[in-house]
N, C-alpha and C positions, 0 to 999 in steps of 0.2 A: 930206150923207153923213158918216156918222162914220170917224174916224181909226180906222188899226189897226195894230200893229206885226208889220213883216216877219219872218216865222217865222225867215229865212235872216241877217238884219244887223241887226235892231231897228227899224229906220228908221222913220217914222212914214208909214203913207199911207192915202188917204183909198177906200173899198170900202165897196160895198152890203153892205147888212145879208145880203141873198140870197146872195153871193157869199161870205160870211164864210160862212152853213152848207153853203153846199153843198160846200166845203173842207175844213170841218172845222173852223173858227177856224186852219188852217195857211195862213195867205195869204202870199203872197213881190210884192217892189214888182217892177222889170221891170227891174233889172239881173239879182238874184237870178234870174229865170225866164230869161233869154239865157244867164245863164252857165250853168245849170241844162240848159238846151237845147243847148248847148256839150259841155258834160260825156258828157251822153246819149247826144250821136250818135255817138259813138267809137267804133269797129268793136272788138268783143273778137275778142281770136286766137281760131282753133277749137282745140278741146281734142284731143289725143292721142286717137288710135282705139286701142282694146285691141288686142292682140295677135289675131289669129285662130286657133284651135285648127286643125289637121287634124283632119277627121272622127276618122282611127284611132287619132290619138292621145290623142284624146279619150273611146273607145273603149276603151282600154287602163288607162283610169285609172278608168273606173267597173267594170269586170270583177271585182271584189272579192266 
């Protein structure tokens, strides 16, 4: 198998020709992928819900 360097650190490791295309040539060795899967799973906050108009006042403001 030929050697290839990890997208994420340089490192040198050794990957199927197969696995280099179907990547992209973007291959990472498997610290880079746990840390990567680390990162990932991190719950993001939920964003701000808009305000809610009232009907009528929403109403009021297209009357024009």
């Amino acid at each position: 198998m030929p050697l290839f360097r990890c997208h994420g650190c340089d490192m040198r490791i050794e990957r199927s020709m197969a696995t280099y295309w179907r990547h992209k040539g973007k291959l990472l060795c498997s610290s880079c992928l746990d840390s990567q899967d680390t990162i990932g799973a991190t719950p993001q906050p939920p964003r701000p819900l808009d305000p809610i108009l009232d009907k009528q006042e929403n109403d009021e403001h297209h009357s024009c």
